[in-house]
Backbone as CSV, one residue per row, in Angstrom:
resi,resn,N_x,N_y,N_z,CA_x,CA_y,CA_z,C_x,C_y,C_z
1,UNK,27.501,8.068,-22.409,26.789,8.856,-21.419,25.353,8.371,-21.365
2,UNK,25.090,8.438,-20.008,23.708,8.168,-20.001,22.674,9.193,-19.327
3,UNK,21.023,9.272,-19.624,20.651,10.752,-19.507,18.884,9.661,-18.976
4,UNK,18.570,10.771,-17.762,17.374,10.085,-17.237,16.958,11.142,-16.684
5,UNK,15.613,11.025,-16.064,14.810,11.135,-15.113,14.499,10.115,-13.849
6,UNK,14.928,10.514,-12.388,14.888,9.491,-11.627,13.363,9.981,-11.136
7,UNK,12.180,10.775,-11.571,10.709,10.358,-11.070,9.926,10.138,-12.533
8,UNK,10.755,9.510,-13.722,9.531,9.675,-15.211,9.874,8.097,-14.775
9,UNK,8.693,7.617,-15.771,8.852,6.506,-16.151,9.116,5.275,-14.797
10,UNK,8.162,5.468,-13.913,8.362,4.838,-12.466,7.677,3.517,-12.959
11,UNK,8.122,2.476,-12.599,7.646,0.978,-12.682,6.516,1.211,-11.603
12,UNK,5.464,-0.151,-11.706,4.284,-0.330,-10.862,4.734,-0.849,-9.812
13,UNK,4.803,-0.072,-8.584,5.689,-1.046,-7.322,4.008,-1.174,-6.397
14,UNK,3.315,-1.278,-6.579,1.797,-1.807,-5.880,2.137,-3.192,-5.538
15,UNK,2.466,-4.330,-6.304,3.085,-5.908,-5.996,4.009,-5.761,-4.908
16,UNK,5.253,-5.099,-5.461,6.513,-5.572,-4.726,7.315,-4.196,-5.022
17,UNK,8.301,-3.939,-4.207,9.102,-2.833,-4.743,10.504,-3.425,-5.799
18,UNK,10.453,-2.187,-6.520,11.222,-2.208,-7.470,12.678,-1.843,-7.294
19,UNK,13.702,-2.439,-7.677,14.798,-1.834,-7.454,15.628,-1.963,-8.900
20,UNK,16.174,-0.925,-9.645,16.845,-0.696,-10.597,18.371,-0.336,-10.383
21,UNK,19.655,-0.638,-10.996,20.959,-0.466,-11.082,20.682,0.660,-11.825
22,UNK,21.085,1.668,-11.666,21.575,2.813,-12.720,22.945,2.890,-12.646
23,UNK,23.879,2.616,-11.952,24.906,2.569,-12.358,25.826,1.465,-11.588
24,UNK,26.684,0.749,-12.047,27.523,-0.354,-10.968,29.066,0.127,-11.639
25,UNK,29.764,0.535,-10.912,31.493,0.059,-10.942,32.022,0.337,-9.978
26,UNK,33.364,-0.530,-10.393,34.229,-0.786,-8.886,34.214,0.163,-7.595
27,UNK,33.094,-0.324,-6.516,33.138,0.129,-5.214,31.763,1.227,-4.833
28,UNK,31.432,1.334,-6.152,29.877,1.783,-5.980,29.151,1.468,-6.586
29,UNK,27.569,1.369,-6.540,26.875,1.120,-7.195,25.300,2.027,-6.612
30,UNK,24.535,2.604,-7.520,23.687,3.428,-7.642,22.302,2.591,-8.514
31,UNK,21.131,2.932,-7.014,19.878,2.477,-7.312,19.049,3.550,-7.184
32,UNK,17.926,3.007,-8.149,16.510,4.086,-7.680,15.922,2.922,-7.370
33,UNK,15.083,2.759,-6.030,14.076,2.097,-5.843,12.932,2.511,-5.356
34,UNK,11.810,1.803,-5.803,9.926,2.757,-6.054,9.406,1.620,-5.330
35,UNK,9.043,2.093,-3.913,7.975,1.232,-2.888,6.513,2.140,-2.936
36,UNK,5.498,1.068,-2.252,4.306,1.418,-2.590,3.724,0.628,-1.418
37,UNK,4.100,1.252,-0.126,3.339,0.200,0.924,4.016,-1.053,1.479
38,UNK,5.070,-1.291,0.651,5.911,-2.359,1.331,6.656,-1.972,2.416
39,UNK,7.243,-2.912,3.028,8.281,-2.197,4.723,9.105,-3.996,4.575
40,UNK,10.295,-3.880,5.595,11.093,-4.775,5.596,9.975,-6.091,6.497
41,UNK,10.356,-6.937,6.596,9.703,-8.084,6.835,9.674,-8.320,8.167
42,UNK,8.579,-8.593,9.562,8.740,-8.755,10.456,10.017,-9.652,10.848
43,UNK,10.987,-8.430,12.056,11.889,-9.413,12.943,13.525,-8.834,10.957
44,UNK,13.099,-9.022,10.167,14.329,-8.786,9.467,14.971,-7.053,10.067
45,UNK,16.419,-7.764,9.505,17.196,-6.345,9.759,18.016,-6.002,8.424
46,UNK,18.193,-5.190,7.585,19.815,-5.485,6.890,20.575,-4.861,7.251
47,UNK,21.674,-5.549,7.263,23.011,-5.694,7.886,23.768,-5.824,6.479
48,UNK,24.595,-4.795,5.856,25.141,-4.942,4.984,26.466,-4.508,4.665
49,UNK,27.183,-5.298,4.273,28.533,-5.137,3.867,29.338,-3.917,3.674
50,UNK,28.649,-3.020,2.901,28.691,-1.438,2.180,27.883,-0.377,3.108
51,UNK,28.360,0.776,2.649,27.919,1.850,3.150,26.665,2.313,2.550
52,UNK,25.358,2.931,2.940,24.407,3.627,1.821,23.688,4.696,1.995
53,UNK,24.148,5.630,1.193,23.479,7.053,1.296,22.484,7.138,0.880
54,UNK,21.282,7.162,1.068,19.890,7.460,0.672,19.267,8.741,0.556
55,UNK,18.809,8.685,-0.530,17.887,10.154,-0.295,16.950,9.863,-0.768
56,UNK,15.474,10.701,-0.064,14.217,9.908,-0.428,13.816,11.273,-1.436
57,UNK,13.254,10.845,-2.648,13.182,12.393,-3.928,11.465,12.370,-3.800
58,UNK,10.812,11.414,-3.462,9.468,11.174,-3.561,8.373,10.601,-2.806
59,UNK,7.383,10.664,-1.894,6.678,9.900,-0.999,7.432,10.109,0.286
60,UNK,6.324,9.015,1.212,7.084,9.404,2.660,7.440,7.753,2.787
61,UNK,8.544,7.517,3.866,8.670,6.523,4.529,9.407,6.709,5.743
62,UNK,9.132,5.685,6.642,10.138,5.427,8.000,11.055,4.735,7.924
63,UNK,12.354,4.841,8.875,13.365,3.823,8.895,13.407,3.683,10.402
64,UNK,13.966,2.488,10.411,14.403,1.934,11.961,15.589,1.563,12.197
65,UNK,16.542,1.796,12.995,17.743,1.512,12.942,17.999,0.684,14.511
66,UNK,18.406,-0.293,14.496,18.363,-1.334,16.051,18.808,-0.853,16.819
67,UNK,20.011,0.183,17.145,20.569,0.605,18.146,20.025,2.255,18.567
68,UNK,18.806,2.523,17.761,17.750,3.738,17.904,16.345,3.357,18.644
69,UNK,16.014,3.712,19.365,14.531,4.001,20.139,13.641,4.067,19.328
70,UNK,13.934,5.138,18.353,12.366,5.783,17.366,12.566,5.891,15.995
71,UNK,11.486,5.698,15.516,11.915,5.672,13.915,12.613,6.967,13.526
72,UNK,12.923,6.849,12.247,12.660,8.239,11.768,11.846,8.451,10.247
73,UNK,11.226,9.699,10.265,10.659,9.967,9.195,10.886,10.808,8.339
74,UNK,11.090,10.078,7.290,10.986,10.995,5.910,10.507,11.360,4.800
75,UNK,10.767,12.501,4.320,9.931,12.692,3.246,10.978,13.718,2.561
76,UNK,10.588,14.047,0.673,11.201,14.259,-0.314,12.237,15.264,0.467
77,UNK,13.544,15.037,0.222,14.832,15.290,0.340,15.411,14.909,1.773
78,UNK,14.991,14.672,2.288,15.702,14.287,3.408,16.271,13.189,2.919
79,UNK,17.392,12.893,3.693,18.709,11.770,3.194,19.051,11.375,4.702
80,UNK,19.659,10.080,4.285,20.507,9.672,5.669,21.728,8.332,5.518
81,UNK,22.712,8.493,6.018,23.988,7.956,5.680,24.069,6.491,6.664
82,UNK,23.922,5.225,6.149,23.797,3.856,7.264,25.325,3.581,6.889
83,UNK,26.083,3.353,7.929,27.393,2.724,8.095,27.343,1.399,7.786
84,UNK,28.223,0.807,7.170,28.253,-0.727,7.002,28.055,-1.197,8.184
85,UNK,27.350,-2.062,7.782,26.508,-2.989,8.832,26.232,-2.624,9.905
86,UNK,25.246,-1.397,9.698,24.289,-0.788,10.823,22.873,-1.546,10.839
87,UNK,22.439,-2.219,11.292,21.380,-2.780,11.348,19.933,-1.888,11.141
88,UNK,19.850,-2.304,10.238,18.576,-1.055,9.770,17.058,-1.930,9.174
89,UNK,16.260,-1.111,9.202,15.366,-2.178,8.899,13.859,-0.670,8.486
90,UNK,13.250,-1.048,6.732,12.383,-0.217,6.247,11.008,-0.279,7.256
91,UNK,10.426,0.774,7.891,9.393,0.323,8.831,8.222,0.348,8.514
92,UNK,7.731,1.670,7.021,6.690,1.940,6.788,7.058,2.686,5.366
93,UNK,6.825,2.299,3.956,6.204,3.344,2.911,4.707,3.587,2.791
94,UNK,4.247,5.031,2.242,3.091,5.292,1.942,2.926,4.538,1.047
95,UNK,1.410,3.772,1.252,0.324,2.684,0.117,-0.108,3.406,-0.275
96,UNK,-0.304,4.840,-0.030,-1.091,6.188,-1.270,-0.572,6.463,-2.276
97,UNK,0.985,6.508,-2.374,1.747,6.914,-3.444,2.983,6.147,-3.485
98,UNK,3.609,6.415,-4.943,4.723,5.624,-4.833,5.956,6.494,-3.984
99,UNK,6.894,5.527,-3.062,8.113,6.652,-2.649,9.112,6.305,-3.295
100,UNK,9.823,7.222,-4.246,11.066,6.792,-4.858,12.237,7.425,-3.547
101,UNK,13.339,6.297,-3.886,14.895,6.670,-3.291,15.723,6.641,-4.272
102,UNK,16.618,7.177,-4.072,18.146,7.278,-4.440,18.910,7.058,-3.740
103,UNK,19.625,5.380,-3.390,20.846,4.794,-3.087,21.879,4.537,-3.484
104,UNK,22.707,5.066,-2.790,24.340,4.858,-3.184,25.019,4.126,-2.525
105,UNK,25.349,2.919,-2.902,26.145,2.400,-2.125,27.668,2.141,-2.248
106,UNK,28.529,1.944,-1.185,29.830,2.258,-1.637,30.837,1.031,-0.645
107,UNK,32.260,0.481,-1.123,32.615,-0.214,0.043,34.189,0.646,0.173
């Protein structure tokens, strides 16, 4: 068994964001990742294989999804479910604070 806190012990994501495995087996796999001002890269999209449930536990950020008009925004608990290979793309984390997520991904 394993026993955590997903907001103690947050890595320095000011450089780059962080992404940690907390858990991987067959057909899912579970991340916390801690941004700090980063966003996806002009013109990138991901497009990914798996399904991923997100929930944001900490900070604010936007998402963009290609076949949507307007971002959307979130902040601590709001969640949102991307279908495999929905074209999605991170638009904005707060550079004030760190935003942690909780991703699940599944195929």
């Amino acid at each position: 068994m394993s026993l955590g806190n997903l907001l103690r012990d947050l890595p320095d994501a000011c450089g780059a964001e962080i992404t940690e495995t907390l858990l991987a087996a067959p057909g899912v796999r579970i991340e916390r990742i801690v941004s700090m001002g980063q966003s996806s890269p002009p013109g990138f999209w991901y497009d990914q294989p798996e399904s991923e449930f997100v929930v944001l536990l900490a900070g604010a950020a936007r998402l963009r999804f290609a076949d949507e008009a307007d971002e959307r925004t979130l902040g601590p608990g709001d969640w949102v479910h991307v279908a495999a290979h929905r074209r999605h793309r991170v638009a904005w984390t707060d550079p004030a604070r760190q935003t942690v997520w909780l991703a699940v991904f599944s195929r």
